[in-house]
VOGU-3710 file (C-alpha; in Angstrom, 3 decimals, decimal comma):
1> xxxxxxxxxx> 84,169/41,442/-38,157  85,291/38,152/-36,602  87,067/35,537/-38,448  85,767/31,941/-37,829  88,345/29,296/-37,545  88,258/25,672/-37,846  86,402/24,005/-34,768  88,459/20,798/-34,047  85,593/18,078/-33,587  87,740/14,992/-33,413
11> xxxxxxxxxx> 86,666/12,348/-30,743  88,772/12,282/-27,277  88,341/8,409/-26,565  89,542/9,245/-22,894  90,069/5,730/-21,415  88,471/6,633/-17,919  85,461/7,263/-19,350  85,049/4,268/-21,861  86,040/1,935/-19,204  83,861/3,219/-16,329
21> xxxxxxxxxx> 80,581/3,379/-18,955  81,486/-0,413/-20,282  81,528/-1,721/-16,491  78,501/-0,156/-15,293  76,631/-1,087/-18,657  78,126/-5,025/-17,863  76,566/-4,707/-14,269  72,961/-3,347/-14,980  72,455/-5,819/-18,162  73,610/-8,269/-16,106
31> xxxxxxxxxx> 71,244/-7,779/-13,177  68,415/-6,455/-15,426  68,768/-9,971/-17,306  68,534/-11,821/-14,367  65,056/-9,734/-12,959  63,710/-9,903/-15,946  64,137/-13,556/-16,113  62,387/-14,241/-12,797  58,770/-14,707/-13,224  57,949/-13,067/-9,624
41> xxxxxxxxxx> 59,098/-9,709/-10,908  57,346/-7,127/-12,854  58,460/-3,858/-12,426  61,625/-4,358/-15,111  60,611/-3,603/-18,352  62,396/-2,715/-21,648  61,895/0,648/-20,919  64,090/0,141/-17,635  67,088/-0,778/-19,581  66,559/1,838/-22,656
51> xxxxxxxxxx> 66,716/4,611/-20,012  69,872/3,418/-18,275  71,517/2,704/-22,185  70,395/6,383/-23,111  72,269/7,669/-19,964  75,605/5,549/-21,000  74,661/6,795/-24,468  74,791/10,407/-23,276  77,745/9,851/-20,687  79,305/8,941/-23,449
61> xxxxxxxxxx> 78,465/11,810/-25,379  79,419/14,195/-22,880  82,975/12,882/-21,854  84,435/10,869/-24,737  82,351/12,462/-28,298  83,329/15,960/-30,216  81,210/17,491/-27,802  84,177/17,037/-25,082  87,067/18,470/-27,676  84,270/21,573/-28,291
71> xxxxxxxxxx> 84,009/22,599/-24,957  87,677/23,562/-24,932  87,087/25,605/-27,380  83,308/26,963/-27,186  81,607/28,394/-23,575  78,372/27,481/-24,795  79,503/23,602/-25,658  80,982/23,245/-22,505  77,473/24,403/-20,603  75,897/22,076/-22,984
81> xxxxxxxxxx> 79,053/18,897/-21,672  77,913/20,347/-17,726  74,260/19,718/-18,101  74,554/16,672/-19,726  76,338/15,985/-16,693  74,506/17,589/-13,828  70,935/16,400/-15,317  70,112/14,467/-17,946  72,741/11,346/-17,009  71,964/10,902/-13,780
91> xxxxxxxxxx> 67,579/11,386/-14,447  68,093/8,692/-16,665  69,767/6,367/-14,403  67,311/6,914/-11,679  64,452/5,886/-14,188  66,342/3,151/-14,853  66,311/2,118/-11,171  63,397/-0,373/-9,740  62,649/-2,172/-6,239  63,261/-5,282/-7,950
101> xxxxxxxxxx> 66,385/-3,906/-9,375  67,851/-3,111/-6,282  66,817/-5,441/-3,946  70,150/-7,134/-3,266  71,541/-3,187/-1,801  68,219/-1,736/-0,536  69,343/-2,306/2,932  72,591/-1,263/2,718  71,234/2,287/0,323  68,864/2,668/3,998
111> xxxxxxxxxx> 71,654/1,714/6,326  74,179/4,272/4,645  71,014/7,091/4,824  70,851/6,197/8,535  74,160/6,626/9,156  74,899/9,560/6,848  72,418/12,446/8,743  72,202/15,763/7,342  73,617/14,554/4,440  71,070/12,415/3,507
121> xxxxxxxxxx> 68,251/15,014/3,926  67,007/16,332/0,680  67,636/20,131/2,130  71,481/18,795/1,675  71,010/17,876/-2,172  69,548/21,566/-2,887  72,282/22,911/-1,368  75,003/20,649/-3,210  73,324/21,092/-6,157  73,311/24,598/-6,325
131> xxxxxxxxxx> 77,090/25,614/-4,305  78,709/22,718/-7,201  76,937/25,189/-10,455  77,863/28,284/-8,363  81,103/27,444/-7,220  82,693/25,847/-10,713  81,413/28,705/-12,530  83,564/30,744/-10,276  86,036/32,315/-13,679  89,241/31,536/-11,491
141> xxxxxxxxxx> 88,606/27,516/-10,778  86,354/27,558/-14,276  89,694/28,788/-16,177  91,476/26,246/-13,845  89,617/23,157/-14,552  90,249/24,063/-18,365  93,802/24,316/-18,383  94,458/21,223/-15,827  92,985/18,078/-17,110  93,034/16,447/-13,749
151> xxxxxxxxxx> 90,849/19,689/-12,396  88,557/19,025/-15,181  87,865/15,852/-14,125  87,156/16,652/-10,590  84,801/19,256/-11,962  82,830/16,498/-13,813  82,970/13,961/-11,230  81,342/16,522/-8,409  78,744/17,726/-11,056  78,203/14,021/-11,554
161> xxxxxxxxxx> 77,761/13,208/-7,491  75,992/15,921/-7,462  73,262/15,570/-9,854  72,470/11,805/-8,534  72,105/12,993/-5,238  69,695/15,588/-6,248  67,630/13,459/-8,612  67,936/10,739/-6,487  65,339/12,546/-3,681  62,971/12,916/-6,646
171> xxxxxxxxxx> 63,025/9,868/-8,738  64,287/7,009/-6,382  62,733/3,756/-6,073  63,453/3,123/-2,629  61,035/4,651/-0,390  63,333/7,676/1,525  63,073/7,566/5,734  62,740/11,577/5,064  59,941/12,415/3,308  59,815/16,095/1,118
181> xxxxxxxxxx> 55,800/15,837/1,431  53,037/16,053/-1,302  54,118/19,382/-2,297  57,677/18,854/-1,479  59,124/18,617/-5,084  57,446/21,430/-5,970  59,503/23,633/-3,588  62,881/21,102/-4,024  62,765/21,905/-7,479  61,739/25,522/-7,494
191> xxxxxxxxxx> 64,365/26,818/-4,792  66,660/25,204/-7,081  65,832/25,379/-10,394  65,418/29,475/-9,388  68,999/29,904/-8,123  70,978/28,437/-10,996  68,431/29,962/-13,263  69,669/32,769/-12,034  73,071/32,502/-12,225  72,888/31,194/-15,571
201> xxxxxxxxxx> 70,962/34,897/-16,196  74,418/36,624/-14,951  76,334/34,760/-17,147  74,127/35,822/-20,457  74,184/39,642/-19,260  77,282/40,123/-18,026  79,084/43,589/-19,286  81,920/41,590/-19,616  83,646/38,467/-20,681  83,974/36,387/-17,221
211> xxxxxxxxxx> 86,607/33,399/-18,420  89,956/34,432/-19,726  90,119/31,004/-21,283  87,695/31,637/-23,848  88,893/35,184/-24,253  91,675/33,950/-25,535  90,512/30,947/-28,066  89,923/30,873/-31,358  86,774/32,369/-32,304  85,446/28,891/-33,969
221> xxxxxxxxxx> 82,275/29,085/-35,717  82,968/33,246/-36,093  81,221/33,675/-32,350  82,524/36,742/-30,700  83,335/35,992/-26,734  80,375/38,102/-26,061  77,697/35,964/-28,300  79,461/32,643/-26,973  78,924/33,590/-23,269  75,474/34,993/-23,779
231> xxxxxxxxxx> 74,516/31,781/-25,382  76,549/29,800/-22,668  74,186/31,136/-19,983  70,824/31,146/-21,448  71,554/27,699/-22,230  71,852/27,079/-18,261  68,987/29,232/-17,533  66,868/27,550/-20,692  67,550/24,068/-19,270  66,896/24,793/-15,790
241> xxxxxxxxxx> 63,157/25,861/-16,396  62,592/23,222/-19,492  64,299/20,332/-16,728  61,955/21,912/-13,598  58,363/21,891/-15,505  59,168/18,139/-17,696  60,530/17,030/-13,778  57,192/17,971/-12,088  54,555/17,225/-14,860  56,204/13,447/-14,703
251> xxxxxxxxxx> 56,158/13,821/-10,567  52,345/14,637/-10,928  51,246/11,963/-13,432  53,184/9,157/-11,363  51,413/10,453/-7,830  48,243/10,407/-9,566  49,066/6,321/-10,458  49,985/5,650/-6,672  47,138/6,826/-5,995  45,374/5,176/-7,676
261> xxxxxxxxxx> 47,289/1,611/-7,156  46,718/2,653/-3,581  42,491/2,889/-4,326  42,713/-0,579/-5,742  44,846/-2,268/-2,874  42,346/-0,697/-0,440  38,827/-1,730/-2,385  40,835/-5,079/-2,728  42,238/-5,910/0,390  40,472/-2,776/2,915
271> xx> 37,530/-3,455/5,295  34,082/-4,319/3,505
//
């Protein structure tokens, strides 16, 4: 029988955090303001700005909330904190991104892709993606990065970098100089979505517990350290697949509006 004891939910109202979410929030409404109040521009809608306020909103959540003071004591909240993190945050910033948007740094974004080779090239971005999830979830750094808060930070800040990167190949605005092909997301987001899938798998069947961290907290909520890694690692695997299959069904339904933009530009402006 395990006894539960009293989960300490009480906010962390880190001041890194609040800071760096109420300066980026100043900057986009700023800029979104002034796009939306030029006449010549149409691609910045309301929609634009509820995406990027629902990524601050869930930054927020992940780094500042209950949900940060949990995953010091739960496995399975702090999966929930890292794919916050890794996935949701920086998908909705990129659909908060337009042209318009980002015309004043469009040549500078290209200039910096230019000049940063290999690391620029989607391939890249996989592997980041993938070596961050793997790496972290290593138990010595993992147990590391929980008992040093400036580790921890680190942690969230590469998950972070890389999760934009990744999503940025997929769901930029800005037209890419390297192109993944017609059926390249498919593959981008299978390779991936497969290898953290899988070690999100280990994680739920491993014969035994992998962090000594949460062997030795509280059992809050009367979770074994079994039960709380099990759950910690389906949750990875779970959101991996449910991420890959909402990812591509959105991919498909906005080709299939190029296209057809691109069959009305031609019967408009094409040869008779």
């Amino acid at each position: 029988m395990v006894l539960a004891a009293a989960a300490d939910s009480s906010w962390t109202f880190a001041p890194g955090p609040i800071a760096l979410i109420v300066l980026v929030t100043y900057l986009y409404v700023r800029r979104w303001s002034a796009v939306r109040a030029d006449p010549r521009t149409r691609d910045v809608s309301v929609g634009r700005l509820v995406a990027f306020l629902g990524a601050m909103l869930v930054l927020g959540a992940a780094l500042i909330s209950p949900l940060d003071r949990l995953g010091e004591q739960l496995f399975l909240m702090h999966m929930v904190q890292h794919v916050l993190i890794l996935d949701l945050v920086p998908i909705l910033l990129m659909l908060s991104l337009t042209k318009g948007l980002m015309r004043p740094i469009t040549r500078r974004v290209q200039v910096l892709e230019r000049r940063a080779g290999f690391l620029a090239h989607p391939g890249f971005a996989v592997v980041l993606y993938v070596v961050t999830m793997a790496v972290w979830h290593i138990p010595a750094l993992y147990d590391l990065a929980l008992e040093n808060r400036n580790v921890h930070v680190l942690e969230h800040i590469l998950f972070l970098n890389a999760g934009l990167l990744y999503w940025w190949h997929l769901l930029s605005p800005i037209r890419s100089r390297i192109s993944i092909g017609p059926f390249g997301p498919v593959v981008y987001m299978l390779v991936t979505k497969l290898f953290v899938s899988f070690i999100g798998i280990a994680i739920t069947f491993a014969p035994t517990t992998l962090y000594d961290f949460y062997a030795r907290a509280p059992r809050v909520w009367g979770l074994t350290e079994g039960d709380d890694q099990a759950v910690a690692g389906a949750i990875m695997a779970i959101e991996q697949s449910v991420v890959m299959g909402i990812a591509l069904a959105y991919l498909f339904v906005r080709a299939l509006a190029e296209s057809e933009k691109e069959s009305e530009r031609e019967e408009r402006f094409g040869a008779p």
